[in-house]
C-alpha positions in Angstrom: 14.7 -84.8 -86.5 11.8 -85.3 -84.4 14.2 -84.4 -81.3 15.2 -81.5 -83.0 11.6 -80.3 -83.4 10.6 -80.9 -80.2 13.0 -78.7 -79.0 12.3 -76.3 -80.8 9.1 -76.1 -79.9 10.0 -75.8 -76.5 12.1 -73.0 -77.1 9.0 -71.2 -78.8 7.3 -71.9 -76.0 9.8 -70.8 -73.3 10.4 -67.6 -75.2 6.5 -67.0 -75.3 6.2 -67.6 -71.1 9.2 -65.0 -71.0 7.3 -62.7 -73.5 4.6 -63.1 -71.6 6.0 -62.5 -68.3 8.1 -58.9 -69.3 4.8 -57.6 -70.5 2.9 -58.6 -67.3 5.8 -56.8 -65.6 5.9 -54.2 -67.6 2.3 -53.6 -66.8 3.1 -53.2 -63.2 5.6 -50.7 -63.3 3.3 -48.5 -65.3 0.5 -48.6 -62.4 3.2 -48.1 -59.9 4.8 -45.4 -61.8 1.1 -43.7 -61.7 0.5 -44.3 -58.3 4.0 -42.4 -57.2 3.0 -39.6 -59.9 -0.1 -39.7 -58.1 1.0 -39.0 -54.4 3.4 -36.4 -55.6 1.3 -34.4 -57.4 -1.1 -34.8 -53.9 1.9 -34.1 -52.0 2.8 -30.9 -54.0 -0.8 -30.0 -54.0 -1.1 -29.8 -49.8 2.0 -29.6 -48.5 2.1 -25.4 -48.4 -1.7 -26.1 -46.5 -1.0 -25.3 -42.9 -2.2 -27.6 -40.6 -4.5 -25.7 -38.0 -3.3 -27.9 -35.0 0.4 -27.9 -35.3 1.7 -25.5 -33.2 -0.4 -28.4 -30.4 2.4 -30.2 -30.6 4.8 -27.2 -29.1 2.3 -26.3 -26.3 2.5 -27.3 -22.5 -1.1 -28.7 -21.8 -2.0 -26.1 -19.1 -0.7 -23.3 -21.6 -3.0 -24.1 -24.0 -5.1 -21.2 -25.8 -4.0 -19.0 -23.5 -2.0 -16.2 -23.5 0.3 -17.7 -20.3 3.4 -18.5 -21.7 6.8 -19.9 -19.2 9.0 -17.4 -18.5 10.9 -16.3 -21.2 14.0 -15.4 -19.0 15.4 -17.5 -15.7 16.6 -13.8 -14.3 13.3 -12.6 -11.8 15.0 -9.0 -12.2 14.7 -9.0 -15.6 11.2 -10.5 -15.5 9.9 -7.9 -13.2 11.4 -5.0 -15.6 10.0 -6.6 -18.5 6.7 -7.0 -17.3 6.7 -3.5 -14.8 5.4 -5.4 -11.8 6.6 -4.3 -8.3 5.4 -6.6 -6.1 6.7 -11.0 -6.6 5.1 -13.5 -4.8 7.3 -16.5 -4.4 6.2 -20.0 -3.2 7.0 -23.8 -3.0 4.6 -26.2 -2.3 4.2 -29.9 -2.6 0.5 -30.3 -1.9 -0.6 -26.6 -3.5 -1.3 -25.5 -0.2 1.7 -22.4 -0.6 0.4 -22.0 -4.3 -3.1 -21.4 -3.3 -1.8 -18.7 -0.5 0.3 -17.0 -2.8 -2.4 -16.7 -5.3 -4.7 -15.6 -2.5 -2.2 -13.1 -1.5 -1.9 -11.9 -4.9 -5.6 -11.3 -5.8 -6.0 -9.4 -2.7 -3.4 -7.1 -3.5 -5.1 -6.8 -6.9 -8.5 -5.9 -4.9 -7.0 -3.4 -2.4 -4.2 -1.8 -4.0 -4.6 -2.3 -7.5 -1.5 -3.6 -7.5 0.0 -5.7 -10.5 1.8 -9.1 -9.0 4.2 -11.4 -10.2 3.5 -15.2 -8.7 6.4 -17.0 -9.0 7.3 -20.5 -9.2 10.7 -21.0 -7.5 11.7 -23.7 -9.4 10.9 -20.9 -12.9 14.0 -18.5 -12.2 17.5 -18.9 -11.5 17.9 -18.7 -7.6 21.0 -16.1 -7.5 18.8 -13.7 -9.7 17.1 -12.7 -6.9 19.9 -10.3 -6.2 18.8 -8.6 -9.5 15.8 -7.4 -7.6 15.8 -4.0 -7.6 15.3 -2.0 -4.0 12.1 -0.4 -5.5 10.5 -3.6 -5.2 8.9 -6.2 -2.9 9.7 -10.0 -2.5 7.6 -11.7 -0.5 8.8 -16.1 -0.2 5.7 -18.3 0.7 7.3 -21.5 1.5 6.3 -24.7 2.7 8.2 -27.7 5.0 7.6 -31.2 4.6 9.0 -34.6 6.0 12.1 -34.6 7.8 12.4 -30.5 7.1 12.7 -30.9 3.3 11.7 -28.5 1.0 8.8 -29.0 -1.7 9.8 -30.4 -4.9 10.2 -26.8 -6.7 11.9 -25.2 -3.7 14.6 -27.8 -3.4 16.9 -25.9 -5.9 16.6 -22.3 -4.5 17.5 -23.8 -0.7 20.1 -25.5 -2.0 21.6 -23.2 -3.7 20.7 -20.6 -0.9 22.7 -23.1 2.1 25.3 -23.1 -0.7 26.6 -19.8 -1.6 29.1 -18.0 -0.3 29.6 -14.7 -1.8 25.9 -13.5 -2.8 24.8 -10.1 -1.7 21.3 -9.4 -1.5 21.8 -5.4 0.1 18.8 -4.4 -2.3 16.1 -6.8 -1.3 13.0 -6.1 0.8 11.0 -9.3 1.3 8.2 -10.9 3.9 8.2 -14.7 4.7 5.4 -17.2 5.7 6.0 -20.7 6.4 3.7 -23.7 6.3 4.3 -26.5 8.8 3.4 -28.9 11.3 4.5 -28.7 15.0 3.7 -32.5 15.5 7.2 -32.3 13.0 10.6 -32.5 14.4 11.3 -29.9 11.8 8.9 -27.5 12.0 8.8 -24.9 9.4 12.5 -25.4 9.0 12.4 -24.5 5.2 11.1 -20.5 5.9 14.2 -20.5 9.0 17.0 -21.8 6.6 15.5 -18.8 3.9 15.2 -16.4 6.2 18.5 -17.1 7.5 20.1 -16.8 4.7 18.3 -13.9 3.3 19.4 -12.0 6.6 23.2 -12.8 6.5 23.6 -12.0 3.1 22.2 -8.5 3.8 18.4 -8.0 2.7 16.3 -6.3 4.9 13.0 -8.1 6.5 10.1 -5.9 6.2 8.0 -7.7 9.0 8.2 -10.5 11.2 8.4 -13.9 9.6 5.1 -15.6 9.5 4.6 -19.3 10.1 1.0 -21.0 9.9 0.6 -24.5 12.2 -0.8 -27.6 10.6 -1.6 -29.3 13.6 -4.3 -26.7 15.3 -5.8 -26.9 11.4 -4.9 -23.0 11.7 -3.2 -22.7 8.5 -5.3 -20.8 6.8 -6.0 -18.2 10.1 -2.4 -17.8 10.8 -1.8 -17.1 6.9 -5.0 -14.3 7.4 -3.0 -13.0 10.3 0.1 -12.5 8.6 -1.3 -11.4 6.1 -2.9 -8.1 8.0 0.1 -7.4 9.0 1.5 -6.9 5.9 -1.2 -4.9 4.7 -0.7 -2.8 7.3 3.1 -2.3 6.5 2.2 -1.7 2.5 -0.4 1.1 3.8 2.1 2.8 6.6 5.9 2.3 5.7 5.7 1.3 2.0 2.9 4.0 1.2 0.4 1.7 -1.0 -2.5 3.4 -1.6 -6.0 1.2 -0.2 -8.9 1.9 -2.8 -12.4 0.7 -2.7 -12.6 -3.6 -3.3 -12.8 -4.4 -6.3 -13.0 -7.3 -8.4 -10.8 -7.7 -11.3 -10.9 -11.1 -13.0 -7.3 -12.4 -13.6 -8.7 -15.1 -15.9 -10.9 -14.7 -19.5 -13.0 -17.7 -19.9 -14.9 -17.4 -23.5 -17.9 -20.1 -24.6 -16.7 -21.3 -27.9 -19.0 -23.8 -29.6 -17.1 -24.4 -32.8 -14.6 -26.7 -31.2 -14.8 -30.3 -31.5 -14.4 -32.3 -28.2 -11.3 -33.8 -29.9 -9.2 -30.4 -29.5 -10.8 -30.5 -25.4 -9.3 -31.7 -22.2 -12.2 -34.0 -20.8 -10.5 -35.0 -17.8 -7.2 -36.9 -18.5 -4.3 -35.9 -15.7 -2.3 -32.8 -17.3 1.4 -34.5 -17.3 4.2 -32.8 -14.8 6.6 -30.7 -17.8 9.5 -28.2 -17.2 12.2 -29.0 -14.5 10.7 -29.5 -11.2 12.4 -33.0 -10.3 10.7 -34.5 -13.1 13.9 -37.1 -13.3 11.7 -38.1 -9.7 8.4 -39.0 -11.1 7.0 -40.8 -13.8 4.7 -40.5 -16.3 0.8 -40.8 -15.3 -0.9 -43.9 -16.7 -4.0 -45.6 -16.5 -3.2 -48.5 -14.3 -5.2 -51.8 -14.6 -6.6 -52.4 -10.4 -6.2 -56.1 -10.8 -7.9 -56.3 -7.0 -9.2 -54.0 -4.4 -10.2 -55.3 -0.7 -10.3 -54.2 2.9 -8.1 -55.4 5.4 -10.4 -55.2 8.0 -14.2 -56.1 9.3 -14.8 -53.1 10.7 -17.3 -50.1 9.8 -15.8 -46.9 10.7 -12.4 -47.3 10.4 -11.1 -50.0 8.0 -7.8 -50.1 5.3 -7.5 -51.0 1.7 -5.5 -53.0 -0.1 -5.5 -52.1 -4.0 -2.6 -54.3 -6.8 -2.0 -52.6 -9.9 -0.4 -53.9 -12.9 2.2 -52.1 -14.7 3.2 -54.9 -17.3 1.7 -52.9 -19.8 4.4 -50.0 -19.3 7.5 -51.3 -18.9 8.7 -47.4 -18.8 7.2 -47.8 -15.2 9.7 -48.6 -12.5 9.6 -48.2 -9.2 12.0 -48.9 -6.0 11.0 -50.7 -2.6 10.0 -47.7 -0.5 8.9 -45.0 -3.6 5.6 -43.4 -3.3 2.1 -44.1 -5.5 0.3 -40.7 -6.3 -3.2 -41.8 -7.1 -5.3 -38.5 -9.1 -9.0 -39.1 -7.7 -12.4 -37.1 -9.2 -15.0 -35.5 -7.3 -18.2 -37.0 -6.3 -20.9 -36.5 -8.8 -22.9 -35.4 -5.8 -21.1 -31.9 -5.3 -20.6 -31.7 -8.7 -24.4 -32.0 -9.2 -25.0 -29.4 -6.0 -22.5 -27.0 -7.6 -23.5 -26.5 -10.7 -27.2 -26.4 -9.5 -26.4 -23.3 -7.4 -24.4 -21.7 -10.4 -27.1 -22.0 -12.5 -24.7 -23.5 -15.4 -26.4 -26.7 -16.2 -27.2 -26.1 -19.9 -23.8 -25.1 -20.5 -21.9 -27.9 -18.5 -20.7 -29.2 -22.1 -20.2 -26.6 -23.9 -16.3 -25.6 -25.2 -14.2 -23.5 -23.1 -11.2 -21.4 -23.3 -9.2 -20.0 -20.5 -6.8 -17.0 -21.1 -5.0 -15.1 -18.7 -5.6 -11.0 -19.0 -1.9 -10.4 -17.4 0.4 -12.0 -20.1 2.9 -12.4 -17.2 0.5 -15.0 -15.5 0.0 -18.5 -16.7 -3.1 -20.4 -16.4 -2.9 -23.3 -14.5 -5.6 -25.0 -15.6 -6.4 -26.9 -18.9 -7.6 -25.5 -21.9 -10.0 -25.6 -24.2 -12.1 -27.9 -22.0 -15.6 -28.0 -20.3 -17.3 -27.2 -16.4 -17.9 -30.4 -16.7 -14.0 -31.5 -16.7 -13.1 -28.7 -14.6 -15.5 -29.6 -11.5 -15.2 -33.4 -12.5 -11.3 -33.6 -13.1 -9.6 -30.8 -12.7 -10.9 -28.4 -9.5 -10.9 -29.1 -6.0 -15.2 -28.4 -5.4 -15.0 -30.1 -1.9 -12.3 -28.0 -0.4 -13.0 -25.9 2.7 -13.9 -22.2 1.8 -11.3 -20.0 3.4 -12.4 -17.1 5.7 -11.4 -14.5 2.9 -13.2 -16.3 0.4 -16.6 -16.1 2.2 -15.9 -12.7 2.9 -15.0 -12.1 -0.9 -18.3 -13.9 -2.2 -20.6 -11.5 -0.8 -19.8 -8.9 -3.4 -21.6 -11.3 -5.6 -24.2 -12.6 -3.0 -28.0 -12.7 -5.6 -29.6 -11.1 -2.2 -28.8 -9.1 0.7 -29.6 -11.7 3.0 -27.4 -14.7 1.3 -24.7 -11.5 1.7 -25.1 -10.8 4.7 -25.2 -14.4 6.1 -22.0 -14.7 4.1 -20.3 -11.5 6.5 -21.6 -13.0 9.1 -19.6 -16.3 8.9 -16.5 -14.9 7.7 -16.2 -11.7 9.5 -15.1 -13.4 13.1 -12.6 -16.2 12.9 -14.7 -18.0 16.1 -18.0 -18.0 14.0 -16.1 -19.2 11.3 -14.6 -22.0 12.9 -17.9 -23.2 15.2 -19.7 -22.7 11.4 -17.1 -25.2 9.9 -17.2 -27.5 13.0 -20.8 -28.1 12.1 -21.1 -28.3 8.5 -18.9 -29.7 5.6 -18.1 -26.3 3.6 -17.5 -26.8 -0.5 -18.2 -24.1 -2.3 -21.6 -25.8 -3.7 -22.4 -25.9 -0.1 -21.8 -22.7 1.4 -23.6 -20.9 -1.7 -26.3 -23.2 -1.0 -26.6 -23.1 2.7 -26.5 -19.1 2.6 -29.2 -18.7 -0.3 -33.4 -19.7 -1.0 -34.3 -22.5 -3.1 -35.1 -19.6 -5.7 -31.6 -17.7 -5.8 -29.0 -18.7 -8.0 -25.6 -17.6 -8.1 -25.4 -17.1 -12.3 -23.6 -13.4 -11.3 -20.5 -15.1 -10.1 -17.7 -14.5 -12.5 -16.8 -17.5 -14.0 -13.1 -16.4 -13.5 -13.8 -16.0 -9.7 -14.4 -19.8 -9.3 -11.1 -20.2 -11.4 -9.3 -18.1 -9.0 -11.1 -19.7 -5.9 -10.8 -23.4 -6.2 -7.3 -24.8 -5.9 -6.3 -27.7 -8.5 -7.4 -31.0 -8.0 -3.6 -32.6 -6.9 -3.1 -36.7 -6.5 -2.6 -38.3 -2.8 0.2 -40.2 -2.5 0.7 -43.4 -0.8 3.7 -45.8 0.3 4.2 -48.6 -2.0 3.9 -51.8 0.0 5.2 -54.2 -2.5 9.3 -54.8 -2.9 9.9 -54.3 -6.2 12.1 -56.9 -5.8 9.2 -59.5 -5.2 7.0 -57.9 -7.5 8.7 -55.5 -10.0 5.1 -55.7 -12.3 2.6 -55.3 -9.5 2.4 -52.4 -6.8 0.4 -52.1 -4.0 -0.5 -49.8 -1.6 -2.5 -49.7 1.4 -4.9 -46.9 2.3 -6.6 -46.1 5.6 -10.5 -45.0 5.8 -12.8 -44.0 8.5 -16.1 -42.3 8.6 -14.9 -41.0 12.5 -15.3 -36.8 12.9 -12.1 -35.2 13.1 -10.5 -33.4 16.0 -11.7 -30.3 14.9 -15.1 -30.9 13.5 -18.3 -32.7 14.6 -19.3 -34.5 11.5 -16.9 -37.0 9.4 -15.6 -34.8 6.5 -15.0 -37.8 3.6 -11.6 -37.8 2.5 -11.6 -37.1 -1.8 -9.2 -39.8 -2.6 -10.1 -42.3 -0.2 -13.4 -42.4 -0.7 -12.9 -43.0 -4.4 -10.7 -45.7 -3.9 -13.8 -47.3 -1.6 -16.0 -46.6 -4.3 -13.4 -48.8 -6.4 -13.3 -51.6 -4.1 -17.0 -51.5 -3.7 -17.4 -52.0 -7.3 -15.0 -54.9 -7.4 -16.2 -56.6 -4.4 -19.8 -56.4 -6.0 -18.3 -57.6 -9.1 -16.7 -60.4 -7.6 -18.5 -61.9 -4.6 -21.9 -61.6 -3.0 -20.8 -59.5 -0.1 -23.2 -57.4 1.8 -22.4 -53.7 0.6 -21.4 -51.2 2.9 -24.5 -50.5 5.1 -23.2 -46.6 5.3 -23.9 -44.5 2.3 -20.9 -43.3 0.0 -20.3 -40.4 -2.3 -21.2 -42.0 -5.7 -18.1 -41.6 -8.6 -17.9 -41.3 -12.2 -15.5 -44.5 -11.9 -15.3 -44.6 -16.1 -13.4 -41.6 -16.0 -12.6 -39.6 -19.1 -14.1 -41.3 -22.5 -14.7 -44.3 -20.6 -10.6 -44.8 -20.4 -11.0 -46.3 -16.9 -13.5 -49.1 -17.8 -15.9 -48.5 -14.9 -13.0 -48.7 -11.7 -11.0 -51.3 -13.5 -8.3 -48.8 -13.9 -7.1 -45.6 -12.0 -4.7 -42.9 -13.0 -1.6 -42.6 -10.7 2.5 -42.1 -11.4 5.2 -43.4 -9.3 7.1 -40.7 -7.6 10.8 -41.6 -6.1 11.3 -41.5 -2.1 14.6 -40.9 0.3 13.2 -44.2 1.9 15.5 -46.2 1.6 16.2 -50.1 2.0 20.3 -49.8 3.6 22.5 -51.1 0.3 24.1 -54.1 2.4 21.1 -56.6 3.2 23.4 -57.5 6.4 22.9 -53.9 7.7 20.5 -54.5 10.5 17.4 -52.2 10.7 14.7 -51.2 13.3 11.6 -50.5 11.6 8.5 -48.3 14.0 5.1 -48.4 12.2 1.6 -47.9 13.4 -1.8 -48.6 11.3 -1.1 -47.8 8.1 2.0 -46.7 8.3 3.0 -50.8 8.2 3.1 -50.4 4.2 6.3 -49.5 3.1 7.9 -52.1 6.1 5.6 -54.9 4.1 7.8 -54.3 1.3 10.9 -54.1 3.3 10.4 -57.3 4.9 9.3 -59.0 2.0 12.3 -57.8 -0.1 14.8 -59.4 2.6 12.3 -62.5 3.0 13.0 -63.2 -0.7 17.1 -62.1 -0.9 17.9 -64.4 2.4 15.7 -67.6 0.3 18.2 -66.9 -2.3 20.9 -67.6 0.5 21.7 -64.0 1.1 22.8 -62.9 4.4 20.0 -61.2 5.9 21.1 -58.6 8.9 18.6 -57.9 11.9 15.2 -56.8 10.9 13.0 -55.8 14.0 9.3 -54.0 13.7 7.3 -52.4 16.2 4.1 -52.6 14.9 1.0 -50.1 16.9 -2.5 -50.8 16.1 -5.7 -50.4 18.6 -6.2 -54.8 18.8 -5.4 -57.4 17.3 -8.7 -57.7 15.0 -7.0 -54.0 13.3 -3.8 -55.5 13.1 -3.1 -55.4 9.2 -1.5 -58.0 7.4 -1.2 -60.1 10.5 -1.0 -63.3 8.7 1.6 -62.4 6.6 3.8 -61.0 9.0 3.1 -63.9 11.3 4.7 -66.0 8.1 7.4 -64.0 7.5 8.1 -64.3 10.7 8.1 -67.8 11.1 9.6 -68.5 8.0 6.9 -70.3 6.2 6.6 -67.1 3.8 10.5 -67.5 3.2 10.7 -65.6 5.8 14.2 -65.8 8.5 15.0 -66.3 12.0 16.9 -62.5 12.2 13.1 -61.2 11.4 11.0 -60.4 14.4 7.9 -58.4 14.9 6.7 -56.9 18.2 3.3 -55.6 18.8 1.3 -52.6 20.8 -2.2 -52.4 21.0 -3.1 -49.7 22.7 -6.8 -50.5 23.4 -6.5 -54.3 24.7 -2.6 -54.1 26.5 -1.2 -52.2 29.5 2.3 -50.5 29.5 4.8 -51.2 32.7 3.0 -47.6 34.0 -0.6 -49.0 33.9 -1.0 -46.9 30.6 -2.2 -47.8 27.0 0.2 -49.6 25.4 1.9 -48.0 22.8 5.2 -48.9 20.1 7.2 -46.6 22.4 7.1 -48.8 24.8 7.7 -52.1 23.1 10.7 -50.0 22.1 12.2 -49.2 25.6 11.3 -53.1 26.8 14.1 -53.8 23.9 16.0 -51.0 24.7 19.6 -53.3 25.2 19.1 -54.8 21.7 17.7 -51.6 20.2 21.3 -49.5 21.4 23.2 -52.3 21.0 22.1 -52.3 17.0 21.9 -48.4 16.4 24.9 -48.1 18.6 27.3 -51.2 18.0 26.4 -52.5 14.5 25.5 -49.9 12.4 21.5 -50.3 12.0 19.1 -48.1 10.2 16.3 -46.4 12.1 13.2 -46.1 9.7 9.3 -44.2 11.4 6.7 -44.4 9.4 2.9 -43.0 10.8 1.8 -40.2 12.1 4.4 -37.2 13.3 2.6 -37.4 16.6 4.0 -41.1 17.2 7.5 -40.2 15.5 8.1 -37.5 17.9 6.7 -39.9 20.9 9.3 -42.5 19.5 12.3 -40.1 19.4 11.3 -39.0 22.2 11.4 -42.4 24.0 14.6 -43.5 22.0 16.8 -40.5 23.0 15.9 -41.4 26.6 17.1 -45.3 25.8 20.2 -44.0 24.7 21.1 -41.5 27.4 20.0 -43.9 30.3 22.0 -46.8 28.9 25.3 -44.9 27.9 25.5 -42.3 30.1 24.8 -39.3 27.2 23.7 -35.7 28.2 22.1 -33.9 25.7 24.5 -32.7 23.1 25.9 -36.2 22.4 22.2 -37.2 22.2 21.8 -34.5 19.5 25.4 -34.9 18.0 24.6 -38.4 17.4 20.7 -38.2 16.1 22.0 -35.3 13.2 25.1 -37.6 12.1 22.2 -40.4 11.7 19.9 -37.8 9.2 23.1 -37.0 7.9 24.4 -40.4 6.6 20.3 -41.4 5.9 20.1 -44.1 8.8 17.7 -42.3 10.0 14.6 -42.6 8.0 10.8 -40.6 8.4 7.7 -41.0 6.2 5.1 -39.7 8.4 2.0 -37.1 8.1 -0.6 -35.3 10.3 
């Protein structure tokens, strides 16, 4: 019995627990039951609210508050109906030299003729549409050449296409052509001869001689002026354009709105490439940790940076031994200080902007809502030279007759112009201030003018010197400076990027070392960038853009690499890469470079190569370098001593290689050395097997053809 009872009270007890248990339970589902009832009836009470900001998400950045939309149709013939423009500027450009022309072009035509223009992106329409262009209008193809004769990024479509097609007929097009080039290039301005080519055999009907501008005399910008009269004079005689009075008509509405918050603004942060201009070839733009910065060399006026960035936090970044770094610099605060001091703008350097284009047909190409302060800071390219038409186009707006008539003065005559430019570093801060008192200010200049006038701060890009083979987390690049006056000028003009970078490495040498600072004084930079998202120069914005040069896909394939100064970075990788595939006990074919520098004391990464070389840094015996410095050695002549001629003294091996075995021929430097080198090569080649000319050429177009034959040059 007393079992029994005990038991039983156990049961009571269990039964209680469970009792006591449900009820707790039961508790819980209530509150949860009223918190769900709660959200709903929240939900059902906002969810027909519109939220103000939503259509943000649809918007292209540069489109933003504006009345700019993209093209709503790929046809151009249908676009200029729609929109009852006569007159389309097209133009491809990789560094926004053609854009800024064709905008020129276009606000000139505005000014003289009052006539209404189409700009046109290339890469925005359809390239057979052109033959939808009706024979009541004008076409006028602005087109730049880069490289080894490539097209810009958003031209590349329309020339293929245009070396493509077989059947077009373009019987109803009227159209004008400048090109932009270099004649230091093998190619130059091949990109406007392939158009106009083209344009011709397929029946459209040049209005004028074909333009082409000259990078190398630093006449671009003269040549374009040139042209530019001449077509003028065509739209005045043959075509029967009306001239009228100047006048200005701003292409741009710019409106002070104080109620937004700095949230809805663009302070400064890099406006991400959209739409379809080879955005499969570039990446997305980050704010890359620097994890160091140093120069190369001990010098003063010329020296060369080495900056590693870490991309371990974006593993969406990948990048290919031999792909570019663009790098997007800010201005100095100095001219941005200087210009809006002369504008007159300082109060108002903060306050909200919006941007809106007065043509809907035009988009704005620059962010928006945002500040001056981003603009000048982030966005605009203040130290620019001031074309010739520009000065001449400012003195409508001059505060005083004698700032206006300085301003004629310097841009009337093309010889003034230049000896004024050779003398003095012309932004647009400090051309209004050179020309104007102390007590002037230029407050009348329309807002939308400056718009219109200063191109768009674009990155620089730079030649990855990493493998990402070795280093698939860690790029590097290497950057020439000097503080030496250019060819064309008397005074140094400071390079934008390169001068920010300095300013980087200055601020990480300080932070790291006791180093004396640079004795020279440098433009000072707003290294914390946009909300501080650069931590003072410990990170920069830059994207990886993909490049033709190319590592051969066999690491047997022998390959002759010609570099000089800076032009060694992409060959660090390239050695590097086959340093660490022949450790793994991969065959490894013949790697020579010919490496240019003035001495020995500017020979960069000597050490290293000395390693790889040796084979201490993994390196293997098929690796050899050869040097030239031209201010300490003698060629055979008596001569400076130059890569050219470390290549002829090889000039057996060299044919035997290109000849015999297959090798790849890569040039990186400037186009001046490239064309010295091909130059000296072609002669190698004829000497030693008894070529004329046309097998010379036959065999140097097969090599560009099958990409063994590799250029990365500039200037």
């Amino acid at each position: 019995m007393a079992s029994m009872s005990t038991l039983q009270l156990a049961d009571v007890y269990s039964l209680a627990g469970v009792k006591n248990i449900l009820q707790t339970h039961q508790k819980d589902d209530a509150a949860f039951l009223a918190f769900v009832l709660l959200c709903t009836l929240f939900y059902l009470k906002i969810r027909d609210k519109p939220d103000p900001h939503h259509h943000l998400w649809f918007e292209k950045p540069q489109a933003g508050a504006s009345n700019g939309q993209k093209a709503e149709t790929r046809d151009i013939g249908v676009k200029l109906e729609e929109s009852k423009k006569n007159f389309v500027i097209f133009w491809g450009s990789q560094s926004g030299t053609a854009e800024g022309l064709a905008n020129r072009l276009a606000r000139d035509c505005r000014r003289r003729f009052g006539l209404d223009v189409l700009v046109a992106d290339l890469s925005d329409y359809e390239p057979s549409s052109i033959s939808n262009i009706s024979n009541t209008k004008i076409a006028v193809f602005i087109v730049s050449t880069y490289g080894e004769g490539d097209p810009s990024d958003n031209a590349t479509q329309f020339l293929s296409w245009i070396e493509s097609t077989k059947t077009t007929q373009l019987a109803k097009l009227r159209y004008a052509a400048f090109g932009l080039g270099n004649s230091k290039y093998k190619f130059y301005n091949r990109v406007v001869d392939v158009v106009v080519d083209a344009l011709d055999k397929f029946g459209a009907t040049a209005l004028m001689p074909t333009g082409k501008a000259d990078d190398a005399n630093g006449t671009t910008d003269e040549d374009f002026m040139e042209w530019k009269q001449g077509l003028f004079a065509l739209m005045k005689g043959n075509i029967g354009y009306e001239e009228r009075p100047e006048k200005y008509e701003p292409l741009y509405r710019v409106v002070e709105d104080t109620s937004l918050d700095i949230i809805d603004l663009h302070i400064g942060e890099p406006i991400q490439p959209r739409g379809k201009k080879n955005v499969a070839a570039v990446s997305s733009i980050q704010a890359l940790p620097v994890k160091s910065a140093k120069k190369l060399l001990s010098t003063i006026d010329r020296n060369c940076l080495h900056l590693e960035l870490d991309t371990s936090e974006f593993p969406e970044l990948k990048y290919k031994t031999g792909d570019h770094l663009a790098v997007w610099p800010s201005n100095p605060t100095g001219e941005l200080e200087r210009l809006v001091r002369v504008l007159g703008i300082q109060d108002r350097l903060e306050t909200p902007l919006l941007i809106s284009s007065l043509d809907p047909s035009v988009q704005v190409k620059h962010p928006s809502p945002t500040t001056w302060s981003a603009l000048f800071q982030h966005y605009l390219e203040i130290c620019a030279l001031v074309p010739r038409d520009t000065v001449l186009a400012l003195a409508q707006f001059a505060p005083s007759t004698s700032s206006k008539a300085k301003l004629l003065e310097i841009g009337h005559d093309k010889d003034t112009y230049h000896a004024y430019c050779s003398q003095n570093h012309i932004t647009l801060g400090r051309l209004l201030e050179n020309v104007s008192s102390a007590a002037e200010s230029w407050s009348n200049l329309p807002l939308s003018f400056i718009l219109e006038s200063l191109p768009s701060l674009s990155p620089r890009y730079y030649s990855i010197s990493s493998s990402s083979v070795v280093s698939p987390k860690q790029i590097s690049i290497t950057v020439a400076t000097t503080s030496e006056p250019s060819p064309n000028c008397t005074i140094p003009i400071p390079g934008l990027t390169t001068d920010y970078l300095l300013a980087i490495e200055s601020n990480h040498s300080t932070a790291t070392s006791s180093l004396t600072p640079n004795p020279q004084p440098q433009p000072q930079y707003n290294l914390s960038g946009p909300n501080s998202l650069l931590h003072n120069g410990k990170k920069l914005y830059a994207h990886i853009r993909k490049s033709k040069f190319r590592l051969p896909t066999q690491p047997k394939t022998p390959i002759i690499m010609i570099a000089s100064g800076s032009g060694i970075a992409p060959f660090r990788g390239f050695l590097a890469e086959r340093a660490r595939l022949s450790s793994m006990g991969r065959e490894i074919g013949r790697s020579l470079l010919f490496f240019g520098c003035r001495s020995l004391e500017d020979m960069l990464y000597g050490d290293e190569l000395r390693d790889l070389q040796s084979g201490s840094g993994n390196g293997n015996e098929n690796m050899e370098v050869m040097t030239a410095f031209s201010r300490t050695e003698r060629g055979k002549g008596g001569g400076k001593m130059y890569v050219q001629d470390r290549l002829e003294e090889r000039e057996e091996e060299v044919v035997r290689l290109l000849v015999e075995e297959g090798a790849y021929f890569y040039i990186c430097g400037s186009a001046s050395m490239a064309r010295d080198v091909a130059g000296r090569l072609g002669e190698c080649l004829r000497r030693s097997l008894d070529w004329d000319e046309d097998k010379l050429r036959s065999w140097s177009e097969g090599m560009r053809r099958g990409k063994r034959w590799q250029e990365d040059v500039w200037g």
